[in-house]
C-alpha positions as CSV (number, residue, x, y, z in Angstrom):
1,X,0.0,0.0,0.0
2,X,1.1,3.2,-0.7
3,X,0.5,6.5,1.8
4,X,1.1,9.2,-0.8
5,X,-1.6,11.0,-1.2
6,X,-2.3,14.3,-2.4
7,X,-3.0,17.7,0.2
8,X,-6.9,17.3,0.9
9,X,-9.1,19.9,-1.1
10,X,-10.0,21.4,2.5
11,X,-6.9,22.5,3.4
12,X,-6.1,24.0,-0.1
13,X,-9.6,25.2,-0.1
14,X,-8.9,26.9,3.4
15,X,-5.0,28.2,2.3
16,X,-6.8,30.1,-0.1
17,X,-9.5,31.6,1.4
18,X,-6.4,32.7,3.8
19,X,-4.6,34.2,0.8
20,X,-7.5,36.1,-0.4
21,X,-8.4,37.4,3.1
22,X,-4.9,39.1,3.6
23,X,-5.0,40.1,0.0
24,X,-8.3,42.2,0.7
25,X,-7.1,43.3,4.4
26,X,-4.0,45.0,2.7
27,X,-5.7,46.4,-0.4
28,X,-8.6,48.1,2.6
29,X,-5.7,49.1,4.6
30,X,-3.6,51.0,1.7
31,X,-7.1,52.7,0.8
32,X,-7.8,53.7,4.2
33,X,-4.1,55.5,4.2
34,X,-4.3,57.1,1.1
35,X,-8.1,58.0,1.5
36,X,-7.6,61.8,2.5
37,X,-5.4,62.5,-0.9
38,X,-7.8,60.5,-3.1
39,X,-10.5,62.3,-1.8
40,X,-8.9,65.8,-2.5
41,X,-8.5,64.6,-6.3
42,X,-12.0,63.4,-6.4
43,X,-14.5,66.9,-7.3
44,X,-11.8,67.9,-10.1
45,X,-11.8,64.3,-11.6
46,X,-15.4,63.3,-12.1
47,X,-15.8,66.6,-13.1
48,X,-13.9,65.9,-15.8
49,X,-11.2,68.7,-15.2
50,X,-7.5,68.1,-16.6
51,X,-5.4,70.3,-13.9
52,X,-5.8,68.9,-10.3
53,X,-6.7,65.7,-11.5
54,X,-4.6,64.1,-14.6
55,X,-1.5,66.4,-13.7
56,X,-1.3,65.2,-10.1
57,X,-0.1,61.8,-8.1
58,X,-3.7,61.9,-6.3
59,X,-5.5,62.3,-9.0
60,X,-3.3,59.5,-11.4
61,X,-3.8,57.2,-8.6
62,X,-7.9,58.2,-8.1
63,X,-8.6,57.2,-12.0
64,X,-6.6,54.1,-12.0
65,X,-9.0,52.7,-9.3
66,X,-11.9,53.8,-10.7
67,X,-11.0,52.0,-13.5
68,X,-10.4,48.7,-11.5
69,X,-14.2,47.5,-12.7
70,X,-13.3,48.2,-16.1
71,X,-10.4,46.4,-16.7
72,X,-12.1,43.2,-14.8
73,X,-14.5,44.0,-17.8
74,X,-12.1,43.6,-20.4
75,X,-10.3,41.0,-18.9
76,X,-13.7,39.0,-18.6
77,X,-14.6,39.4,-22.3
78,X,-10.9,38.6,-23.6
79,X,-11.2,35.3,-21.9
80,X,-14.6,34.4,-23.1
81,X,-13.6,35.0,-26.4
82,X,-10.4,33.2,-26.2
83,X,-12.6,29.7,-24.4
84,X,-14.9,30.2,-27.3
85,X,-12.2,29.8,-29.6
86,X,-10.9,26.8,-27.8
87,X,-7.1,29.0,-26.4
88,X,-5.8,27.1,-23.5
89,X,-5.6,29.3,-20.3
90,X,-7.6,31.5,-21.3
91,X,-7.9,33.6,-18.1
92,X,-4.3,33.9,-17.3
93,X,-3.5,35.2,-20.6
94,X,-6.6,37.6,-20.6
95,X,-5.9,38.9,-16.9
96,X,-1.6,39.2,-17.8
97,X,-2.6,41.1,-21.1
98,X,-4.6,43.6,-19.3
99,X,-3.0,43.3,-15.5
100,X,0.3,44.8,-17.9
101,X,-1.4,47.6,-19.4
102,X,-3.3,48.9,-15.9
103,X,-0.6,48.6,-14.4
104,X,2.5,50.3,-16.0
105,X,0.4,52.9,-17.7
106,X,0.0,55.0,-14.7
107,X,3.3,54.7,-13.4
108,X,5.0,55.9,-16.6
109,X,2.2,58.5,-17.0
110,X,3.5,59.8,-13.4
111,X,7.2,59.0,-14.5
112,X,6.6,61.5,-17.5
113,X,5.0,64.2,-15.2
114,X,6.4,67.6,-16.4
115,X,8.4,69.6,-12.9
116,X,8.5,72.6,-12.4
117,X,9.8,74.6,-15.3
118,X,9.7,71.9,-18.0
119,X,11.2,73.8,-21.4
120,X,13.1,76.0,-19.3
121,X,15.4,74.2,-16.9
122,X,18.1,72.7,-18.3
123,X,17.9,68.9,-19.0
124,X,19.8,66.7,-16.0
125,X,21.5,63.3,-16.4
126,X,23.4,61.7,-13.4
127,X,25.6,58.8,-14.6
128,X,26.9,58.0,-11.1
129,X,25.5,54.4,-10.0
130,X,23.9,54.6,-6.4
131,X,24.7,58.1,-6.1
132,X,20.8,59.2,-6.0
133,X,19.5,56.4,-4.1
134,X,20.3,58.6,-0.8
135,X,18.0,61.7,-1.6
136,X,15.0,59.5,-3.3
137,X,14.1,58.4,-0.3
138,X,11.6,55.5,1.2
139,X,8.6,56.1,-1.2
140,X,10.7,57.3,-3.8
141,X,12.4,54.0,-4.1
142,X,8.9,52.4,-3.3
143,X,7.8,54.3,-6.7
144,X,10.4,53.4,-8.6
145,X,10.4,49.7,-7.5
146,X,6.5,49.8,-9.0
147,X,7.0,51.4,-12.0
148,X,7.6,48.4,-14.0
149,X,6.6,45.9,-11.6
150,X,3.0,44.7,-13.3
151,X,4.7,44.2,-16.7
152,X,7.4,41.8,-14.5
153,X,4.8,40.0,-12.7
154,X,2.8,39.4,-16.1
155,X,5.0,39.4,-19.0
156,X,5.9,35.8,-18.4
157,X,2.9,34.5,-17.7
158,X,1.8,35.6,-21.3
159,X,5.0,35.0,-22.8
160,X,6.6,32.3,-23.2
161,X,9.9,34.0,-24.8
162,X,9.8,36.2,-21.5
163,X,9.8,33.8,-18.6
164,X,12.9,34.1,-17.1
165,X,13.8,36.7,-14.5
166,X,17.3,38.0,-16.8
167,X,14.9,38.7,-19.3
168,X,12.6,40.6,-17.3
169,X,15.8,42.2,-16.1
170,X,16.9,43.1,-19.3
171,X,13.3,44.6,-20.2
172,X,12.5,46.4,-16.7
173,X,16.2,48.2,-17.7
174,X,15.5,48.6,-21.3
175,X,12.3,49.9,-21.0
176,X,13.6,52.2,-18.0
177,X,16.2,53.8,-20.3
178,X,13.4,54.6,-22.6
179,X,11.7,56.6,-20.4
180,X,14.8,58.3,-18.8
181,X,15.6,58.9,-22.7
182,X,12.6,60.9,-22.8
183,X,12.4,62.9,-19.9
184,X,15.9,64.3,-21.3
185,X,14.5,64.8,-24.6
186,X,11.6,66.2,-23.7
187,X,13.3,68.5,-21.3
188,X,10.6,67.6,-18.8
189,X,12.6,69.0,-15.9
190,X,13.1,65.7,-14.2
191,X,16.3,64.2,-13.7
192,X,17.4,61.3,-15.8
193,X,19.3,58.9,-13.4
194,X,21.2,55.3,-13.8
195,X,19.7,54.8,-10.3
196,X,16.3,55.3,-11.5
197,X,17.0,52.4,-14.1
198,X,18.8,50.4,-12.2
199,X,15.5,50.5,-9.4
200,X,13.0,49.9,-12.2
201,X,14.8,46.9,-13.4
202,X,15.1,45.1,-10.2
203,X,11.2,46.1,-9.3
204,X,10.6,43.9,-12.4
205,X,12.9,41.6,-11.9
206,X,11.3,40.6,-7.9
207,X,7.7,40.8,-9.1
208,X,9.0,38.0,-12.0
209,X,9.7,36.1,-8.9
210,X,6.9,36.4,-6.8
211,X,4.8,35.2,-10.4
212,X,7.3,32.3,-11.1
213,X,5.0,29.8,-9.3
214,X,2.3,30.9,-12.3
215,X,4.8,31.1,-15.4
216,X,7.3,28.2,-15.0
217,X,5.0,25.6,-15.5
218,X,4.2,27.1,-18.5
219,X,6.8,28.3,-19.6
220,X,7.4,25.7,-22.7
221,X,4.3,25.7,-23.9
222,X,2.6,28.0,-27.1
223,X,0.9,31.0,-25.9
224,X,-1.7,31.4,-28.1
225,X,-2.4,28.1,-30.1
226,X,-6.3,26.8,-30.3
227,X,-6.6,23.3,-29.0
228,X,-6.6,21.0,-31.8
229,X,-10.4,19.5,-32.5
230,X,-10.6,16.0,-32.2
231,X,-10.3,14.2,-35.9
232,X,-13.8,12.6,-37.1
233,X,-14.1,8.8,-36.4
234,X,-13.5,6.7,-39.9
């Protein structure tokens, strides 16, 4: 006789239900913190005004979870369209498609944020590594960490060519020098730092890992290929 058996379904079932508990107690705690700014934001944004709303952290932040329910929306009608078509994880792929886009949007529309005098002060590059680290501070290396962090969580799980944490490295830092490349273009009176890259690329890089569990089984298989229909009996 053999005692190998697999965990029950109740203690999974229970794990879970955990999981989802703290998941909810820290998303209500980070909204009951950030509550007083959000709510400043609020009368300018749903009355549809640009400045105080779409120019400001409180206000970038305020749309992006108002339009929580909409991206659940898209993400429900990709993967019924994608089941209906026979595609093999359907939700995954629908829910890293848009989990990418709602994510990093925001975070490089606030990383593209204009200063002060943007046109008039002199573009700023600082090639020293680690030298900025000091005067970002706490949340500013929070920020940065974030920036790229929903496309390295997601990315692999929708592509296969992506799922490997160097990889996401190599795009969290590629796609960081594209942005650093235009806030010096654009003269957008921000500073473009090595630091900044070197933060954005690791925040990818550690949210690859905490999605590994979800993109290494599946790592070799096609991302988008129908299941084949079963052949006609002779």
């Amino acid at each position: 006789m053999t005692h190998s058996a697999p965990l029950p379904t109740p203690h999974r079932r229970t794990r879970r239900i955990v999981s989802i508990g703290l998941a909810v107690l820290g998303l209500a705690s980070a909204l009951f913190v950030i509550r007083g700014p959000l709510m400043m934001s609020a009368p300018r944004c749903m009355a549809g005004r640009w400045h105080g709303c779409f120019d400001t952290f409180n206000g970038v932040v305020l749309m992006t979870l108002v339009a929580v329910p909409l991206s659940l929306l898209v993400v429900w009608a990709l993967a019924r369209r994608r089941r209906a078509a026979g595609v093999t994880s359907a939700w995954r792929k629908s829910l890293a498609e848009v989990g990418m886009v709602h994510g990093t949007v925001p975070f490089l529309w606030l990383t593209l944020m204009p200063g002060a005098a943007p046109g008039v002060a002199p573009a700023r590059v600082s090639l020293v590594p680690l030298r900025d680290l000091v005067t970002m501070g706490t949340l500013g290396i929070i920020g940065n960490l974030l920036v790229f962090a929903s496309l390295g969580f997601f990315a692999p799980m929708r592509f296969a060519a992506a799922a490997s944490v160097l990889r996401i490295l190599a795009l969290g830092a590629g796609c960081s020098v594209l942005v650093e490349t235009a806030q010096y273009v654009f003269q957008l009176d921000r500073v473009s730092s090595v630091d900044d890259v070197l933060v954005n690329a690791t925040g990818a890089a550690l949210a690859a890992l905490a999605s590994r569990r979800w993109w290494r089984t599946t790592a070799g298989k096609p991302s988008d290929r129908p299941r084949p229909a079963m052949a006609p009996a002779a």
